[in-house]
C-alpha positions as CSV (number, residue, x, y, z in Angstrom):
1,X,-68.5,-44.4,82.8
2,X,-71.5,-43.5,84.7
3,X,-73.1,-39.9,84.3
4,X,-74.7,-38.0,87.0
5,X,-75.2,-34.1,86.8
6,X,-73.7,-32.2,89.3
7,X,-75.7,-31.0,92.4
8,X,-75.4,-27.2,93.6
9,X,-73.2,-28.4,96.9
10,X,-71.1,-30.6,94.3
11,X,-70.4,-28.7,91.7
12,X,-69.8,-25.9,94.1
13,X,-67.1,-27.9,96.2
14,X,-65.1,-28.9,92.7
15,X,-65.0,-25.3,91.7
16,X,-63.3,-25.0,94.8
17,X,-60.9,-27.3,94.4
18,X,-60.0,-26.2,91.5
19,X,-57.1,-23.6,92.1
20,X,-57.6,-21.4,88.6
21,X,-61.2,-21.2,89.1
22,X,-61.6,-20.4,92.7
23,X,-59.2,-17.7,92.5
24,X,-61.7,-16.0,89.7
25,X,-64.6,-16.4,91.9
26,X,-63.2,-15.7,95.8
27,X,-61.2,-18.4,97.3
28,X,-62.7,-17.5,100.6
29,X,-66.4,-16.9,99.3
30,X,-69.3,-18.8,99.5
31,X,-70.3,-19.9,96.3
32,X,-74.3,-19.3,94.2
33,X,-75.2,-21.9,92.3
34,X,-78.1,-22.0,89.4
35,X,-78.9,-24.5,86.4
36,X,-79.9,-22.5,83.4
37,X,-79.8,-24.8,80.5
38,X,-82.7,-25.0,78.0
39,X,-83.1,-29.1,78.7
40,X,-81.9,-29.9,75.1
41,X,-78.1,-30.8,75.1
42,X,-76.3,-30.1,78.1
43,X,-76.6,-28.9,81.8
44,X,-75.6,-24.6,82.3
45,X,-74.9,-23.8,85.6
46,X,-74.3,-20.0,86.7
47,X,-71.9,-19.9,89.7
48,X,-70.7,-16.7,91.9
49,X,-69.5,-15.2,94.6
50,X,-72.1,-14.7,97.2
51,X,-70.3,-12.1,98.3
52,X,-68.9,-10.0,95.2
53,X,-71.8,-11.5,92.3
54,X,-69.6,-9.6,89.8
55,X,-67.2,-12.5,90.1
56,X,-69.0,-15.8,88.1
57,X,-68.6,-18.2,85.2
58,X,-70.5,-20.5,83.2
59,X,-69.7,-23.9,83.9
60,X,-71.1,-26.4,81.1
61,X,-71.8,-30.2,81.9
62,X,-72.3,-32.6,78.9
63,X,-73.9,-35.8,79.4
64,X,-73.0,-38.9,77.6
65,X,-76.5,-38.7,75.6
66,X,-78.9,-36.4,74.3
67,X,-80.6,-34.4,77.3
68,X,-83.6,-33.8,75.8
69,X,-84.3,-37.5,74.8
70,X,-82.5,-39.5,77.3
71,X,-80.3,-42.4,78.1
72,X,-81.6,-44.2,74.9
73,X,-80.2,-41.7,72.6
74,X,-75.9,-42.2,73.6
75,X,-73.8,-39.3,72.6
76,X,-70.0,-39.8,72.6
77,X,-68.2,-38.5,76.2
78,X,-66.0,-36.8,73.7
79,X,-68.3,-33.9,72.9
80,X,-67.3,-32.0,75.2
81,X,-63.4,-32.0,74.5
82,X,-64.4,-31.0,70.9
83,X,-66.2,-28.0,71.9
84,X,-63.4,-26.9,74.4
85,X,-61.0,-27.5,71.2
86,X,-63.3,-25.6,69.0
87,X,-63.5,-22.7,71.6
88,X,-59.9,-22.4,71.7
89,X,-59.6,-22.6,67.5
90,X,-62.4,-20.1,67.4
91,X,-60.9,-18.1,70.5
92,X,-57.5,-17.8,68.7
93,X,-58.9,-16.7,65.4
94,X,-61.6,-13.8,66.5
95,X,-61.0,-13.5,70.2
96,X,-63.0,-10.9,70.7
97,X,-66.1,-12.6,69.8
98,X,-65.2,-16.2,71.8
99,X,-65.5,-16.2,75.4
100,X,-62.5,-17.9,77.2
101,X,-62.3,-21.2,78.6
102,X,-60.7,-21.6,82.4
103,X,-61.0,-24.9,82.9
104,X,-61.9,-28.3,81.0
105,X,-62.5,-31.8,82.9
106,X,-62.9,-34.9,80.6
107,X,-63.9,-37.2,83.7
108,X,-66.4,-34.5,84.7
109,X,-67.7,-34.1,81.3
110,X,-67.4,-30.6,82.2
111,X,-65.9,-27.2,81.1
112,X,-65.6,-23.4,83.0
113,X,-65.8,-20.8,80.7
114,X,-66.0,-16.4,80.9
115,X,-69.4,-15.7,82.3
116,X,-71.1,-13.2,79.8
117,X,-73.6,-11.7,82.8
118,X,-73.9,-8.0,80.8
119,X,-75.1,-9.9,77.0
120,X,-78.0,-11.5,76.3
121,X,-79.2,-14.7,74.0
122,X,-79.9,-12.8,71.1
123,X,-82.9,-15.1,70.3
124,X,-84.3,-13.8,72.9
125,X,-83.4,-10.4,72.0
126,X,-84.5,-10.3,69.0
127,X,-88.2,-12.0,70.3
128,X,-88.4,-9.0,72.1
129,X,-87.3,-6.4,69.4
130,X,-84.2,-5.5,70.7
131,X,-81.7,-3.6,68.0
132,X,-77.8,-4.5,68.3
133,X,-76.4,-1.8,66.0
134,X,-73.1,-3.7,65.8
135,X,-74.3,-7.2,65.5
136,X,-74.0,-7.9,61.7
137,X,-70.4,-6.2,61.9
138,X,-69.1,-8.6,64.6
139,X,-71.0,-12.0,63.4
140,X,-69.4,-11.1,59.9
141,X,-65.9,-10.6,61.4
142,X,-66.1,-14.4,63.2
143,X,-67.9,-16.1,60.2
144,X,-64.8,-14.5,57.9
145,X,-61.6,-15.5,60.1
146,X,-63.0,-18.8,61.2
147,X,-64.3,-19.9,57.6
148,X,-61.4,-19.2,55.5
149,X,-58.5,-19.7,58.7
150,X,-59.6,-23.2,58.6
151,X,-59.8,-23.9,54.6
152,X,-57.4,-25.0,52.0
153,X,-57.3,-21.4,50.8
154,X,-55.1,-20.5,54.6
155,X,-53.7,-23.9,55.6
156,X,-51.2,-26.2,54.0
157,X,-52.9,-29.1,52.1
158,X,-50.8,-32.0,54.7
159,X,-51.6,-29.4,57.6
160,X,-55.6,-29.8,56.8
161,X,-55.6,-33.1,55.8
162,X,-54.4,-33.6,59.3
163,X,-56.8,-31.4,61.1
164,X,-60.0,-33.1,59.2
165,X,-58.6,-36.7,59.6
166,X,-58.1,-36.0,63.5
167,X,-61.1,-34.3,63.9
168,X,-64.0,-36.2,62.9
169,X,-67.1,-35.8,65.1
170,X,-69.2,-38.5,63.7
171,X,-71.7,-38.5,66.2
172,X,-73.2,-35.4,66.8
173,X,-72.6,-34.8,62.9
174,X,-75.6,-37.8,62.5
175,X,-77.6,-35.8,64.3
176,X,-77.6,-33.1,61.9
177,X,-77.6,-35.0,59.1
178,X,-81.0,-36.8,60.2
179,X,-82.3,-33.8,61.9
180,X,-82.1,-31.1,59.3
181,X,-81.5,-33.0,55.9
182,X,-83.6,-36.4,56.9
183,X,-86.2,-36.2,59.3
184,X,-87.9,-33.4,58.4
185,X,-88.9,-34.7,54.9
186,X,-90.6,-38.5,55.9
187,X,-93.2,-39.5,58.5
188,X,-90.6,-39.5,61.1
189,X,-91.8,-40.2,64.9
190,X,-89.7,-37.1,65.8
191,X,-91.2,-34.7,64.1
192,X,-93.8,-32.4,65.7
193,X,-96.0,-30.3,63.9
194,X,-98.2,-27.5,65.8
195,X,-101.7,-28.1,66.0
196,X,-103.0,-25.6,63.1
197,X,-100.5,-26.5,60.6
198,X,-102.1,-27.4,57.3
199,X,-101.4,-31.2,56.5
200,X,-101.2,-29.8,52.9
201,X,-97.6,-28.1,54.3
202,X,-96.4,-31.7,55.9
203,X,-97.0,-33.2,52.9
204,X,-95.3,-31.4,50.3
205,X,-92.5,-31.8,52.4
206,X,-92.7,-35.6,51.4
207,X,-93.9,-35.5,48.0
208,X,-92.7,-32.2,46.2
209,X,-89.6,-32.9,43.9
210,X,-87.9,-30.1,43.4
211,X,-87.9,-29.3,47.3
212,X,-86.6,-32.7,48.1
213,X,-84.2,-33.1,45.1
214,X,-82.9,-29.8,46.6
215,X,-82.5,-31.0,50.3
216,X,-80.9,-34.2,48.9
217,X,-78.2,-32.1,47.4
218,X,-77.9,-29.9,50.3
219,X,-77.3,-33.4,52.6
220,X,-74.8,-34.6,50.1
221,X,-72.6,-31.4,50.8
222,X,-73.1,-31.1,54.5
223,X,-71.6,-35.0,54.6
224,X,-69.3,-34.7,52.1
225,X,-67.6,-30.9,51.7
226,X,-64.8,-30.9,54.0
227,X,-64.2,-27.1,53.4
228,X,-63.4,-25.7,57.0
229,X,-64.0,-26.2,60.5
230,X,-67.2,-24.7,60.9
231,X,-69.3,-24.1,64.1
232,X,-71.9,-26.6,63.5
233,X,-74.5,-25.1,65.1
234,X,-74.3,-21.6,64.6
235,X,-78.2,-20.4,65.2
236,X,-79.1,-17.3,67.1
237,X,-79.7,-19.2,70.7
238,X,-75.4,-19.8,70.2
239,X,-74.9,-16.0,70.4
240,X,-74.6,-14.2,73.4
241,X,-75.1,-9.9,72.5
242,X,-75.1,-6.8,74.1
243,X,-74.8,-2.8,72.3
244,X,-71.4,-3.5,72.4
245,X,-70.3,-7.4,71.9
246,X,-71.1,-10.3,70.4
247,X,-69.8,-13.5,71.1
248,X,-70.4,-17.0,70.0
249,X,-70.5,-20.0,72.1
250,X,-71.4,-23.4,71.8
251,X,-69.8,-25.1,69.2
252,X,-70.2,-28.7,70.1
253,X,-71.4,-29.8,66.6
254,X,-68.0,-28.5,65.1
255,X,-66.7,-30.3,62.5
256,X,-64.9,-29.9,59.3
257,X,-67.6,-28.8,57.2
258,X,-68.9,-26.7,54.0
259,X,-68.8,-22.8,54.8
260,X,-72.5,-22.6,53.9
261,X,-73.6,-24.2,56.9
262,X,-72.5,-21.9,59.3
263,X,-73.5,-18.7,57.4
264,X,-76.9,-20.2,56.2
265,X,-77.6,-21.2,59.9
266,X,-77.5,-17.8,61.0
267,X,-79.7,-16.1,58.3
268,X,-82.0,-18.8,58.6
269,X,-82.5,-17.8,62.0
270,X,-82.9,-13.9,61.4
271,X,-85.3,-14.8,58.9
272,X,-87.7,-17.8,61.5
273,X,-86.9,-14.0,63.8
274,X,-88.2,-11.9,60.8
275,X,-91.6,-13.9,60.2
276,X,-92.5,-14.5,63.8
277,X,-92.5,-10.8,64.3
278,X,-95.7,-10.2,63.2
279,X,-97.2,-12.0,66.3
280,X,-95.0,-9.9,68.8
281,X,-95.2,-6.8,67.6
282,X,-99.0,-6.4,67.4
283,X,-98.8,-8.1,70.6
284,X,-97.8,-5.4,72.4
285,X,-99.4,-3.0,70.7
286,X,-96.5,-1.9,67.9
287,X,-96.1,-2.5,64.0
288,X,-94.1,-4.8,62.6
289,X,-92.4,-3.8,59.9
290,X,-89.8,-2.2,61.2
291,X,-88.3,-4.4,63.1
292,X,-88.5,-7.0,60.3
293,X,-87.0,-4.6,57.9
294,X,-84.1,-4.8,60.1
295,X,-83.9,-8.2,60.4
296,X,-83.9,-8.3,56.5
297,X,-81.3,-5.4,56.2
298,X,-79.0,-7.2,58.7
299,X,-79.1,-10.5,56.6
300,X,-77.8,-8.6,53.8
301,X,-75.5,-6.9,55.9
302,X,-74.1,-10.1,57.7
303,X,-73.8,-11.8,54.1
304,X,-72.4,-8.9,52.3
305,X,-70.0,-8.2,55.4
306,X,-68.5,-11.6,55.5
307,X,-68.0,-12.0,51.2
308,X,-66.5,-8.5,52.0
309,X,-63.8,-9.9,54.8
310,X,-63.9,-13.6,53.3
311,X,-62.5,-11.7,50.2
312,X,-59.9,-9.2,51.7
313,X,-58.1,-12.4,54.1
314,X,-58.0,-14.3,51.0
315,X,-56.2,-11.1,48.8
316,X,-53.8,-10.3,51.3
317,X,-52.4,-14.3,52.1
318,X,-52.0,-14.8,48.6
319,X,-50.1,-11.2,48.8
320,X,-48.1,-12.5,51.2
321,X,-47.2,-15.7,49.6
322,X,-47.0,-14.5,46.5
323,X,-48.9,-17.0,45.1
324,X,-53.0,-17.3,43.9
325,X,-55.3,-20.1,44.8
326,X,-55.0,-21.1,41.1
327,X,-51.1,-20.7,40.7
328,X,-48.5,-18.1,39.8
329,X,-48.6,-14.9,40.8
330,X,-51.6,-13.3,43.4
331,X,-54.3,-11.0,41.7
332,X,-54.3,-11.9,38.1
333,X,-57.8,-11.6,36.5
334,X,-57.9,-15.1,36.6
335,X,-57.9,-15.5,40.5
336,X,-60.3,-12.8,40.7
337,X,-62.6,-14.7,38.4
338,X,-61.6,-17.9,40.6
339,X,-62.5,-15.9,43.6
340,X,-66.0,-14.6,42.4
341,X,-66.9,-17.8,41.2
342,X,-66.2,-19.4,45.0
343,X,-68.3,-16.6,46.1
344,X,-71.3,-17.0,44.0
345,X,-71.0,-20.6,44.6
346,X,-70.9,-20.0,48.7
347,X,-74.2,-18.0,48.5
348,X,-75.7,-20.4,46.5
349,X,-74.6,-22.8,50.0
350,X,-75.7,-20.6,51.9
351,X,-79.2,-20.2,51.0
352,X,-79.5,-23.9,50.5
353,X,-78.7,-24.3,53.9
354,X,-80.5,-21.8,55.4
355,X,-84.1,-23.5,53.8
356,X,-83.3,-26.5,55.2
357,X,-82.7,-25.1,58.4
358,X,-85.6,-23.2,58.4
359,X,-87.6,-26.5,57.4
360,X,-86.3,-27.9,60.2
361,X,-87.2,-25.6,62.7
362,X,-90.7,-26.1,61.7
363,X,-91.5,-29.5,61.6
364,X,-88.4,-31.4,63.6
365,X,-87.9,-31.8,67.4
366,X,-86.2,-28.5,68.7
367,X,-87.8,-25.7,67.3
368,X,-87.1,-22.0,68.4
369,X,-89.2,-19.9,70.9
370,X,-90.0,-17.0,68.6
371,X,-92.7,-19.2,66.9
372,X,-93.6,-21.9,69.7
373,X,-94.5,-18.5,71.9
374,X,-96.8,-17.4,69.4
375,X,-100.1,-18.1,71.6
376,X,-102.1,-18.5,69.0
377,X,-102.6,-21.3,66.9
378,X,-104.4,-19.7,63.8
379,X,-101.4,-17.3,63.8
380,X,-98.5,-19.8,64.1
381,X,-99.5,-21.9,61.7
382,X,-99.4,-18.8,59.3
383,X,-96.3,-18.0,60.0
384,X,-95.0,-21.0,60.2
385,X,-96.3,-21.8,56.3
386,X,-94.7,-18.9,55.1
387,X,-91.5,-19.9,56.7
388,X,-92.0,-23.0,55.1
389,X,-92.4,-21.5,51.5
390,X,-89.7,-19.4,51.9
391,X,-87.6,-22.3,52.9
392,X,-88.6,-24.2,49.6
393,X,-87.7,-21.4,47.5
394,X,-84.6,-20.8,49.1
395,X,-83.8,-24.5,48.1
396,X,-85.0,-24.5,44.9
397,X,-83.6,-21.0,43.5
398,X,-80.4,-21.1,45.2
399,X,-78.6,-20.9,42.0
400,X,-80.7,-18.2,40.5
401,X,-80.6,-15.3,43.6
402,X,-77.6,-14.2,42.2
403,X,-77.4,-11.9,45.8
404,X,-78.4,-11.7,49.3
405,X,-80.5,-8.5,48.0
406,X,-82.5,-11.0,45.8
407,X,-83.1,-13.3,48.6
408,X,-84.3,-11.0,50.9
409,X,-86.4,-9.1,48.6
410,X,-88.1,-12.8,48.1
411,X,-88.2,-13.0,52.0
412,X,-90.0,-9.6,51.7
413,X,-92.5,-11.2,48.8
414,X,-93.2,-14.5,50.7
415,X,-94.0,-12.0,53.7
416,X,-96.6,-10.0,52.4
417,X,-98.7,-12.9,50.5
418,X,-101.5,-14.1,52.4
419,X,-100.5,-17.6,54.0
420,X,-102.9,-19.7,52.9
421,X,-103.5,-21.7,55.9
């Protein structure tokens, strides 16, 4: 079927007809129309009243290819009925952190969703230095319901096999898999490198053993650990934040999934935050360190927040079964030992993730705006070689950061060494 994005007047007069939405916006308004999306995936309009602006959703239009390439890279039509599915999963599970869907329109490739006009991307949020004293508290919450709500440890084993043979989203899961785990580690024609970076850095990528052993491991779970059904895609430009509330959108790239994905994509992206701030704070005239020991302390506090949760869902279904993970009856010593064992394990995820998101971020084809703003060149490419040695040693020392504490303490080391540009 042929795609063609909507127009202001078109999309404007299928709202309309559209009985559910047009009663949220003003059945007898005239209606503003603006396209906000970023270019990459999808098309993001804004639409409200023109008379009341306080009435408004987000309507989200996914083309049958990747946006920011073109007709030449296809994407299945599908995409968007898995992110309306996922909303609904996630919305269910932690609905306080999902926005709601209103409307869904596979011919249209199109879905109407809440309209969060009070919050904020928090990557751009946190470019700017904002503080969001209850964001760790409400990103640990989602990660901890989602994660385990859609594992073996919560469902029954016929009820899971079911949701991961039903739900396989092959496509957009390539993506990943060349993006993050592929790409970023040959002489790939996607990759784009800033002009200062060090061919020194590019290299290693390509050569160094231990990194790529690492990122080959870290592939062969992402394709192969069917864990949960995890967001996919769960970086800080999916989060929409205010003082108040946090909520996750996006989830497109859903899939059944290891847990480490979705929990390593996020710290990666506080710590790509973390580095860049030493541009933007002496920028305008502040000091950094503050803001990038908070970055640090909410890593820690997002990680330890979510084993915390993780840990207390997992104790209280096997209290009310009766049963632990391992047999007989819940708590013995042995499930606990079972259930710090996962743990450890899951950081160790985690972290490997997170490097190779990092990596990616660096040297692939979407990158994040905290580091491409960074007007000077000299100074990106700093920062950008110490994200990509923290990246590496994430990899590498999974294993051995027994805590988030260690890795952040290593984030804190690989901060304060000169870059060596």
């Amino acid at each position: 079927m042929h795609f063609e994005a909507f127009s202001a007047s078109e999309l404007a007069a299928y709202l309309k007809g559209i009985p559910a939405v047009s009663a949220r916006l003003g059945e007898d308004s005239e209606l503003d129309v603006m396209e906000v999306g970023d270019g990459n995936l999808n098309y993001v309009y804004f639409v409200s009243s023109a008379r009341d602006p306080r009435r408004s959703v987000v309507v989200k239009q996914a083309p049958p290819f990747l946006r920011l390439v073109g007709e030449s890279w296809p994407l299945p039509r599908e995409r968007m009925e898995r992110e309306v599915a996922a909303l609904r999963r996630f919305g269910a599970l932690c609905p306080e952190h999902v926005p709601s869907v209103y409307h869904a329109d596979s011919e249209k490739y199109l879905m109407v969703m809440q309209r969060l006009d009070s919050h904020r991307v928090l990557r751009q949020a946190l470019t700017e230095g904002i503080v969001y004293p209850r964001l760790a508290g409400h990103i640990s919450t989602f990660l901890a319901r989602t994660l385990f709500h859609g594992s073996d440890l919560y469902l029954a084993p016929n009820e899971k096999k079911t949701a991961v043979s039903g739900d396989i989203n092959a496509e957009l899961c390539r993506i990943t898999e060349d993006l993050v785990f592929t790409f970023p580690f040959e002489d790939n024609p996607s990759n784009v490198y800033s002009p200062a970076l060090p061919a020194a850095a590019v290299e290693r990528l390509r050569t160094h053993e231990p990194l790529r052993r690492a990122a080959g491991e870290m592939k062969w779970a992402f394709m192969n650990h069917a864990e949960t059904l995890v967001h996919g895609d769960l970086h800080t430009g999916s989060i929409m934040a205010n003082e108040h509330e946090t909520y996750v959108i996006d989830p497109e790239f859903a899939f059944y999934g290891p847990m480490g994905f979705d929990t390593g994509a996020f710290i990666a992206n506080l710590l790509l935050a973390c580095y860049a701030r030493e541009w933007h704070d002496r920028a305008a005239g502040r000091e950094p360190q503050a803001y990038q020991r908070w970055l640090l302390d909410q890593t820690e506090a997002v990680w330890n927040g979510f084993a915390q949760k993780f840990a207390q869902l997992w104790r209280a279904h096997e209290h009310e079964t009766g049963r632990a993970w391992i047999g007989g009856a819940a708590d013995t010593r042995a499930a606990e030992a079972f259930r710090e064992d996962f743990m450890r394990r899951l950081l160790a995820d985690t972290l490997g993730f997170a490097g190779c998101k990092m990596i990616r971020r660096i040297v692939g084809v979407a990158k994040v705006a905290e580091i491409t703003s960074i007007e000077d060149e000299a100074v990106r490419a700093q920062v950008e070689v110490r994200c990509l040695k923290l990246a590496e040693a994430l990899l590498v020392q999974r294993r051995e950061l027994a805590s988030i504490e260690a890795a952040t303490a290593l984030a804190a080391q690989v901060l304060a060494e000169p870059a060596n540009t």
